[in-house]
Backbone as XML, in Angstrom:
<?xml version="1.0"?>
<chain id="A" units="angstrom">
  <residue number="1" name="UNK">
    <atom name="N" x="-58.134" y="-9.624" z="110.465"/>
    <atom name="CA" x="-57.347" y="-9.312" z="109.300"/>
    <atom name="C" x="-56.102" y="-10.200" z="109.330"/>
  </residue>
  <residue number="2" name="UNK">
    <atom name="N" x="-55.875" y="-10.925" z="108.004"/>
    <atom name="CA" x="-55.005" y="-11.850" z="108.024"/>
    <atom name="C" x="-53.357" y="-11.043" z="108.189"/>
  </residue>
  <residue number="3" name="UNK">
    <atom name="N" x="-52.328" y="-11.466" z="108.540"/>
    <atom name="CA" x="-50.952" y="-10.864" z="108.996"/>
    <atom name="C" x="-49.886" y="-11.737" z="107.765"/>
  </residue>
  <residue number="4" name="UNK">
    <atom name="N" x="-49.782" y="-10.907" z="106.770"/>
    <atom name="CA" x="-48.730" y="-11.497" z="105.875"/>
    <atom name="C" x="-46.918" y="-11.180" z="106.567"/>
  </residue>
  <residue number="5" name="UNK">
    <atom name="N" x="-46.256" y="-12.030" z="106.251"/>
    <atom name="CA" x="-44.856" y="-11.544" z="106.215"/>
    <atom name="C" x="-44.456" y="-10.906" z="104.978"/>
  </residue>
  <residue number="6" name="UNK">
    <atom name="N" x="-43.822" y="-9.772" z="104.659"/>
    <atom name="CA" x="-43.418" y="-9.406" z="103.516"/>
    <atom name="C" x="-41.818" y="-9.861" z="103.259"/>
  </residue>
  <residue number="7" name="UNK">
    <atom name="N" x="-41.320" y="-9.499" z="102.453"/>
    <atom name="CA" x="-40.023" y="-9.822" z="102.061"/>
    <atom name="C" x="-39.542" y="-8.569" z="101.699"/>
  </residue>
  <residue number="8" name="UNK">
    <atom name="N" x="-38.722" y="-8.039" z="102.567"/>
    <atom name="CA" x="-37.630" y="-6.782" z="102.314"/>
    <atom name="C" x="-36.905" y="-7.035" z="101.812"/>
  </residue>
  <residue number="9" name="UNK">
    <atom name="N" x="-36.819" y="-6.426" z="100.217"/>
    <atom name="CA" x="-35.868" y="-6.737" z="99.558"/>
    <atom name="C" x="-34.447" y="-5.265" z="100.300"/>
  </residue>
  <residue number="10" name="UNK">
    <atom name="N" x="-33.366" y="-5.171" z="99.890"/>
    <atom name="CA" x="-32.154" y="-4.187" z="99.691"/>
    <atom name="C" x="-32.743" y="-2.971" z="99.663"/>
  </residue>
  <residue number="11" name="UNK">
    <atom name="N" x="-32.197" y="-1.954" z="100.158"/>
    <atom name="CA" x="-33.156" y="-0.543" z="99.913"/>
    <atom name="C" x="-32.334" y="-0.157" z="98.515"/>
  </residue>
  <residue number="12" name="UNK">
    <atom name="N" x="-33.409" y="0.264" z="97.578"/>
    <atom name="CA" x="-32.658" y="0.400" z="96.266"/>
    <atom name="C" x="-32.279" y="2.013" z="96.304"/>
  </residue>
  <residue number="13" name="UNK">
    <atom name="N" x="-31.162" y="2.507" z="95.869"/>
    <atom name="CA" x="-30.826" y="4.006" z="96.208"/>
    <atom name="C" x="-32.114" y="4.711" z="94.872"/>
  </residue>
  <residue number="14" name="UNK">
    <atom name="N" x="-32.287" y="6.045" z="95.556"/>
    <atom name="CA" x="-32.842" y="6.594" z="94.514"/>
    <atom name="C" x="-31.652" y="7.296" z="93.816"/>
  </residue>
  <residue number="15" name="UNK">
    <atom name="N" x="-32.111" y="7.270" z="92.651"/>
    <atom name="CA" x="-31.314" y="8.269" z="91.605"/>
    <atom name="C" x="-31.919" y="8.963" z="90.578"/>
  </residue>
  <residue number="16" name="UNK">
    <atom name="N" x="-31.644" y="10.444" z="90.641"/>
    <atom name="CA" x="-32.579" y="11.223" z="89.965"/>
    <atom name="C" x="-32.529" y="11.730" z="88.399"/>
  </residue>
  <residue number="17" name="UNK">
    <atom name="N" x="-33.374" y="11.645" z="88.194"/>
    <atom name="CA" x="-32.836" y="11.550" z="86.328"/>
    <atom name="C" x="-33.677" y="12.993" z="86.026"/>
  </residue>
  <residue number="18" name="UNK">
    <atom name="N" x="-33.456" y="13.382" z="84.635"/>
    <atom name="CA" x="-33.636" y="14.548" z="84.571"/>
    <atom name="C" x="-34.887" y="14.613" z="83.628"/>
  </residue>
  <residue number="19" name="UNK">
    <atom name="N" x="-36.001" y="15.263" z="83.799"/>
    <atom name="CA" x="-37.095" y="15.361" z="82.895"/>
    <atom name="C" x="-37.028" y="15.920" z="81.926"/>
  </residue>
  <residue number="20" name="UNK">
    <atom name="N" x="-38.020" y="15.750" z="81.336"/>
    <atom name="CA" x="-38.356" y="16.559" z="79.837"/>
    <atom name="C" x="-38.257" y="17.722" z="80.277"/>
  </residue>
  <residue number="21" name="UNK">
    <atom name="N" x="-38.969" y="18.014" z="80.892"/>
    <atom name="CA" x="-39.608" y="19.835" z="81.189"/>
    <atom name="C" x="-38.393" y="20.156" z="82.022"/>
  </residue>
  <residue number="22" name="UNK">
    <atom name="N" x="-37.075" y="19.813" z="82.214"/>
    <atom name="CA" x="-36.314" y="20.730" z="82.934"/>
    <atom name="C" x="-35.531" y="20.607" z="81.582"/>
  </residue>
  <residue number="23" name="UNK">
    <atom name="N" x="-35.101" y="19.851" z="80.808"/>
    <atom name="CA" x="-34.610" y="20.272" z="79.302"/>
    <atom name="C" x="-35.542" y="21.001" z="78.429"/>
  </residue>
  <residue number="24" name="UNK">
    <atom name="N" x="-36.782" y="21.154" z="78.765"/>
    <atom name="CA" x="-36.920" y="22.066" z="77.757"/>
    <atom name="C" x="-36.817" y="23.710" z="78.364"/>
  </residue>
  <residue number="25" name="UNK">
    <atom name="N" x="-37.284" y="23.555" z="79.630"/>
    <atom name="CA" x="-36.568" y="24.996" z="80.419"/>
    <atom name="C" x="-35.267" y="25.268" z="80.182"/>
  </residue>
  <residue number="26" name="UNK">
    <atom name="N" x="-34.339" y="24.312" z="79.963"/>
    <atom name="CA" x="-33.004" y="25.075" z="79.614"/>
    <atom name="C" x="-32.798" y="25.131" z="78.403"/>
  </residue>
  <residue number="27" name="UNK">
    <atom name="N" x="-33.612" y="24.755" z="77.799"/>
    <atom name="CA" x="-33.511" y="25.159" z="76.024"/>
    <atom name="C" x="-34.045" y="26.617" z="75.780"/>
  </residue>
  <residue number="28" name="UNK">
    <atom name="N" x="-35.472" y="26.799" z="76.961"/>
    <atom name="CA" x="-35.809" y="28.240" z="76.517"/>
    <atom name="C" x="-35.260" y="29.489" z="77.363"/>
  </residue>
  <residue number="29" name="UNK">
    <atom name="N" x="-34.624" y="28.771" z="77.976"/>
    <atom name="CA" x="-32.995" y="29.584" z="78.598"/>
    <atom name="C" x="-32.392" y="30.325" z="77.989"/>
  </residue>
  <residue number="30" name="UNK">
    <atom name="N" x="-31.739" y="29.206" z="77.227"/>
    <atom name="CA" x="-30.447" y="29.789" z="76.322"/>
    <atom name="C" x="-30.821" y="30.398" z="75.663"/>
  </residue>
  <residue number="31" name="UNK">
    <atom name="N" x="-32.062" y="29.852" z="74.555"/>
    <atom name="CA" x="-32.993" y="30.963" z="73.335"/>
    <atom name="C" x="-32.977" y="32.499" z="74.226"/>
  </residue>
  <residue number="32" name="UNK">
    <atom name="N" x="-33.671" y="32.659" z="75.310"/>
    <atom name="CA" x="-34.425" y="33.861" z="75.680"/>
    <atom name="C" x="-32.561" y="34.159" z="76.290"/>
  </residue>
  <residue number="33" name="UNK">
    <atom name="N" x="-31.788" y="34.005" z="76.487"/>
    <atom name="CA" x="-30.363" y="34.279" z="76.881"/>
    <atom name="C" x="-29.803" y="34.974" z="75.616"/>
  </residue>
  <residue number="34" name="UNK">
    <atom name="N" x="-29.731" y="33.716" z="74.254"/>
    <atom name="CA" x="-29.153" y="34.136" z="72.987"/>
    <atom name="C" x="-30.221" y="36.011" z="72.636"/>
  </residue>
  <residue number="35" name="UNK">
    <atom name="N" x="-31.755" y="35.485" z="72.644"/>
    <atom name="CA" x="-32.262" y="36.876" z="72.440"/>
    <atom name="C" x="-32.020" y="38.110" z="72.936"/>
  </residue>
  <residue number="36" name="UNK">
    <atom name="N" x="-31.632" y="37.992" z="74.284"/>
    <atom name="CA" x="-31.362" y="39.485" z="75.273"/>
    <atom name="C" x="-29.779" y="40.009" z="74.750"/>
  </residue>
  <residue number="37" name="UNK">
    <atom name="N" x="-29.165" y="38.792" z="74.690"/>
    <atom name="CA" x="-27.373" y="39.780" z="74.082"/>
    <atom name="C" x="-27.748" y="39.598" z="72.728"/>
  </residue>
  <residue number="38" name="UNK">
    <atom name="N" x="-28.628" y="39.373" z="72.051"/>
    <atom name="CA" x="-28.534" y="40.065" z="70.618"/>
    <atom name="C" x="-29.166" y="41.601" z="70.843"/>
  </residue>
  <residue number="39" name="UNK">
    <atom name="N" x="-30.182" y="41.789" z="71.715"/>
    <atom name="CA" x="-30.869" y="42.602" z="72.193"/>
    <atom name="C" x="-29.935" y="43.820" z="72.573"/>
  </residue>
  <residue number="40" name="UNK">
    <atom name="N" x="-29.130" y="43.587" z="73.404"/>
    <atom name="CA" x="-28.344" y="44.330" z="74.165"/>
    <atom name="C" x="-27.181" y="44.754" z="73.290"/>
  </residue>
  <residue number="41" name="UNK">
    <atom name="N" x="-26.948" y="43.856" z="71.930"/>
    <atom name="CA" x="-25.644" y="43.903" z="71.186"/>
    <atom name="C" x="-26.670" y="44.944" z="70.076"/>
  </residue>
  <residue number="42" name="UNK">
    <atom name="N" x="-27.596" y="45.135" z="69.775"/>
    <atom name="CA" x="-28.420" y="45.756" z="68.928"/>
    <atom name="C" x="-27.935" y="47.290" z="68.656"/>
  </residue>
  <residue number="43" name="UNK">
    <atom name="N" x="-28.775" y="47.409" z="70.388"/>
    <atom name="CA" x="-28.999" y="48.330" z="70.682"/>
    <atom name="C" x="-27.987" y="49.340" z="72.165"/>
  </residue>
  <residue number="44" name="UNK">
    <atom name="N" x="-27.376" y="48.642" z="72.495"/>
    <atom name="CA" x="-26.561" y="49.244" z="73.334"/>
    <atom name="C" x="-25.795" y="50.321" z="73.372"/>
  </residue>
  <residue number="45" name="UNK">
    <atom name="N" x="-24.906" y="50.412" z="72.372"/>
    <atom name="CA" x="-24.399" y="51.725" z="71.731"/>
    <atom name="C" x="-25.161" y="52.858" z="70.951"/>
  </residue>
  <residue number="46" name="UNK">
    <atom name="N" x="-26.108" y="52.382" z="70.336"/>
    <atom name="CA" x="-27.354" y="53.253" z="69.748"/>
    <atom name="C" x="-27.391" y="54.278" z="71.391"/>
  </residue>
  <residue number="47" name="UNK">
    <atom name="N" x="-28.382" y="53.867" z="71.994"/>
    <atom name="CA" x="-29.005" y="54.092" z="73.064"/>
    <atom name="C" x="-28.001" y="54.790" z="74.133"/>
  </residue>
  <residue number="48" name="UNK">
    <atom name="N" x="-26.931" y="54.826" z="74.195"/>
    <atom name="CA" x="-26.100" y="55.061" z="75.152"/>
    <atom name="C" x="-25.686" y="56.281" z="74.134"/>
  </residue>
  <residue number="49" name="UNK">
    <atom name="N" x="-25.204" y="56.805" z="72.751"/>
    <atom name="CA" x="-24.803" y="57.898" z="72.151"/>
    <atom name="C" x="-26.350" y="58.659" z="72.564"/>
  </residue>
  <residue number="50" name="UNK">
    <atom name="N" x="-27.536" y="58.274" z="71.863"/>
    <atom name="CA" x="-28.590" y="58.948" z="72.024"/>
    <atom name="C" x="-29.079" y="59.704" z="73.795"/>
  </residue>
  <residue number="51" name="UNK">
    <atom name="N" x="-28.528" y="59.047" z="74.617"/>
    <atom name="CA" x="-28.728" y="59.290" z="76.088"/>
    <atom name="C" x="-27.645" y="60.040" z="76.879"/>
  </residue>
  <residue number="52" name="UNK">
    <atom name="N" x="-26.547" y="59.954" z="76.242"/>
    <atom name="CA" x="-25.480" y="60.560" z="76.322"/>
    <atom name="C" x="-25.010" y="61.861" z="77.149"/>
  </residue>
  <residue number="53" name="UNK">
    <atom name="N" x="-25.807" y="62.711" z="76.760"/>
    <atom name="CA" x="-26.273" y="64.376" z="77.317"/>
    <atom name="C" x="-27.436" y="64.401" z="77.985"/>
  </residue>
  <residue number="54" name="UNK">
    <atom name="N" x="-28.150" y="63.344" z="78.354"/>
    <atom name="CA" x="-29.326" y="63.654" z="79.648"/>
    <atom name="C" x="-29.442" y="62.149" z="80.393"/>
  </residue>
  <residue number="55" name="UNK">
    <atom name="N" x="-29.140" y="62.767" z="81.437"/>
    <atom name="CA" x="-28.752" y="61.606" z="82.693"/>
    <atom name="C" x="-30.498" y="60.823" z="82.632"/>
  </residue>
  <residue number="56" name="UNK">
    <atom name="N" x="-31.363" y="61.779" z="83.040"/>
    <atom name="CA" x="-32.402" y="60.971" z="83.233"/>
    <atom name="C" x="-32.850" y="59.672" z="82.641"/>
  </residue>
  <residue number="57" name="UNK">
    <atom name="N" x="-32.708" y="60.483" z="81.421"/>
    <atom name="CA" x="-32.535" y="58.896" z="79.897"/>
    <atom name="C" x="-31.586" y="57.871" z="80.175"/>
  </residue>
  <residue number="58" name="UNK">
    <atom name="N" x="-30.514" y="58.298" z="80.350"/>
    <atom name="CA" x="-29.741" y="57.411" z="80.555"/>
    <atom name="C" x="-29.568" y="56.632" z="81.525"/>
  </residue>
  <residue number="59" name="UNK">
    <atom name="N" x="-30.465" y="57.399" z="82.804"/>
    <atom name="CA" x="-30.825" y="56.340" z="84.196"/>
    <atom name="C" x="-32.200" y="55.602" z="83.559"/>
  </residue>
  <residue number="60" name="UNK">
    <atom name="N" x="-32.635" y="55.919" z="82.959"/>
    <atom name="CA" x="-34.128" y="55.319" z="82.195"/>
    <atom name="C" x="-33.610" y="53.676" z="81.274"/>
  </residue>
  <residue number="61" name="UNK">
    <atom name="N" x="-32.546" y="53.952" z="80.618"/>
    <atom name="CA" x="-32.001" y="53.278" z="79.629"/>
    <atom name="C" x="-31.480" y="52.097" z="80.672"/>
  </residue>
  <residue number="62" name="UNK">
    <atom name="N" x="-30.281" y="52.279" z="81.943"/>
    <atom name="CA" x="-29.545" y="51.990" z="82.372"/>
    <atom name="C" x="-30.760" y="50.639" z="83.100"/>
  </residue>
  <residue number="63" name="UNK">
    <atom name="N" x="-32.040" y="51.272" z="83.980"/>
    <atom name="CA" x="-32.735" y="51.276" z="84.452"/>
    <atom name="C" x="-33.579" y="49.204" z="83.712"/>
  </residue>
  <residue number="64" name="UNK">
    <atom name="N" x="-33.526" y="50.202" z="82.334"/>
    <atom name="CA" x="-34.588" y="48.959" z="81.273"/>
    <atom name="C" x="-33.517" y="47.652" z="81.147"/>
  </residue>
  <residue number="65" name="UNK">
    <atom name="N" x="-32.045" y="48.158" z="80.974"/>
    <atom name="CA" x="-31.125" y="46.731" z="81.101"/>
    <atom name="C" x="-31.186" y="46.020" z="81.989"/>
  </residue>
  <residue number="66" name="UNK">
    <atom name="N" x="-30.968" y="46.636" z="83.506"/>
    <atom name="CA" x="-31.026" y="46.251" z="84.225"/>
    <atom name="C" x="-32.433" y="45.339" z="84.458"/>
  </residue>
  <residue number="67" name="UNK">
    <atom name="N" x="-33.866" y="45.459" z="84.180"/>
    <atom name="CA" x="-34.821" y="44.601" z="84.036"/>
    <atom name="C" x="-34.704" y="43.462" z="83.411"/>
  </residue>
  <residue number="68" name="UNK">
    <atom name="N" x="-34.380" y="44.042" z="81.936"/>
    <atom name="CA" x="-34.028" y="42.783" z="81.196"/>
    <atom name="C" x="-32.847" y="41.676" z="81.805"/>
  </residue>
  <residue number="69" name="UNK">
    <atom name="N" x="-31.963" y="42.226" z="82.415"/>
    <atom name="CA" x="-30.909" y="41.308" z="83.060"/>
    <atom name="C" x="-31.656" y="40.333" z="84.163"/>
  </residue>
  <residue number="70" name="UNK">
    <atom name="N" x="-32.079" y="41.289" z="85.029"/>
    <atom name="CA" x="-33.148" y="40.696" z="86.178"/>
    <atom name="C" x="-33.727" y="39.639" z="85.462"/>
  </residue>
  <residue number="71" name="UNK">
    <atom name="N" x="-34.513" y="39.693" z="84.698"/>
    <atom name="CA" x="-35.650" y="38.980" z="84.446"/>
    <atom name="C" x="-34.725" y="37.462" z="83.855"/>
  </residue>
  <residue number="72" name="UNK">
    <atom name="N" x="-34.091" y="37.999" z="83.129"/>
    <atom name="CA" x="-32.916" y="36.819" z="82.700"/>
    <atom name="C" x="-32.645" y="35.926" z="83.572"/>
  </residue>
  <residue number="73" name="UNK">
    <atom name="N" x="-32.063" y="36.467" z="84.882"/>
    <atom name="CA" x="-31.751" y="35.559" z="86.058"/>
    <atom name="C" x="-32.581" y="35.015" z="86.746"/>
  </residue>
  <residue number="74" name="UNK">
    <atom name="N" x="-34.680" y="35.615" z="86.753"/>
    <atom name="CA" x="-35.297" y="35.245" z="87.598"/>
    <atom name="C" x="-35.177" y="33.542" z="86.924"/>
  </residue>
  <residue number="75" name="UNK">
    <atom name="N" x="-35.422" y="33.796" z="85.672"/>
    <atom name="CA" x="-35.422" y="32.769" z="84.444"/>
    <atom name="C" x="-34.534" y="31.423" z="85.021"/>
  </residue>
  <residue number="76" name="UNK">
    <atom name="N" x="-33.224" y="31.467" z="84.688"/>
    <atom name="CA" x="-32.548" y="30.885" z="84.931"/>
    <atom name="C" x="-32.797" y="30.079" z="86.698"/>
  </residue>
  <residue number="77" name="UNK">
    <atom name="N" x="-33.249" y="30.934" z="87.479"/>
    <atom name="CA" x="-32.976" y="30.648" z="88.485"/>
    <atom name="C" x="-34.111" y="29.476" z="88.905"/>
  </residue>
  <residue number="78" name="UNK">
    <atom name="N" x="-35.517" y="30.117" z="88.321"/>
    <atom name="CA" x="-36.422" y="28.989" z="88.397"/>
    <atom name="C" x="-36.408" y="27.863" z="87.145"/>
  </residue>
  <residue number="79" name="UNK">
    <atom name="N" x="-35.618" y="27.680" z="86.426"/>
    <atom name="CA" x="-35.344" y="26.703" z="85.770"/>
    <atom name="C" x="-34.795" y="25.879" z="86.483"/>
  </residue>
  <residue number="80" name="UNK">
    <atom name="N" x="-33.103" y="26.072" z="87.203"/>
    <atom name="CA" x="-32.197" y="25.469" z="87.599"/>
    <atom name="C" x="-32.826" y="24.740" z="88.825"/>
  </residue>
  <residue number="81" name="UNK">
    <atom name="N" x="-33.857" y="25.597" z="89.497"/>
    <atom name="CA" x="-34.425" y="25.213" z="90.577"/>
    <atom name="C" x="-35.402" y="24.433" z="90.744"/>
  </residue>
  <residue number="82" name="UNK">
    <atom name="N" x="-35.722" y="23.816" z="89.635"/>
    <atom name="CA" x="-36.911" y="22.868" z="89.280"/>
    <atom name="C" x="-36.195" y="21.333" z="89.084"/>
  </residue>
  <residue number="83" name="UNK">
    <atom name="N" x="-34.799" y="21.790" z="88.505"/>
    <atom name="CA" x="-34.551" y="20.554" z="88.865"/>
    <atom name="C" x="-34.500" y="19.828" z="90.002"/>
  </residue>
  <residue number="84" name="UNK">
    <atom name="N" x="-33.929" y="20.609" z="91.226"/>
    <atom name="CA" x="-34.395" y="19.634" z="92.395"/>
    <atom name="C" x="-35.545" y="19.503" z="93.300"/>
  </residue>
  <residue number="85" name="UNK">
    <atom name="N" x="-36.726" y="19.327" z="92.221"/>
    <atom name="CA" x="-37.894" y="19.611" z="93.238"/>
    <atom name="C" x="-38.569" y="18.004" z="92.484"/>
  </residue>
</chain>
């Protein structure tokens, strides 16, 4: 097998640029972000007079925000986290 010399050029730095698909994850971020506090601005006070006088409901109620919040952040979190992969 013949033995070439190569030519090393400069090590060129990498630099990471940002994809499509991590802008469009943070586009459906903000949408599904803007939807939950319209969500929460809806219905928040409704739900909290109606629950008012029975705890259970209102740990039920307290319970469903708290998901929706969760889920918000799982969101965010594997978005943000895609960018450095």
């Amino acid at each position: 097998m013949p033995t070439c010399n190569r030519i090393i050029l400069a090590p060129v730095e990498f630099v990471p640029i940002r994809s499509f698909r991590f802008d469009l994850r943070c586009v459906l971020c903000l949408a599904l972000t803007a939807f939950n506090v319209g969500v929460i601005d809806y219905s928040a006070v409704t739900l909290y007079r109606a629950t008012a006088g029975h705890p259970l409901l209102l740990a039920g109620v307290t319970l469903g925000f708290a998901a929706l919040l969760g889920s918000l952040i799982r969101v965010w979190i594997v978005a943000l986290r895609s960018r450095f992969v």
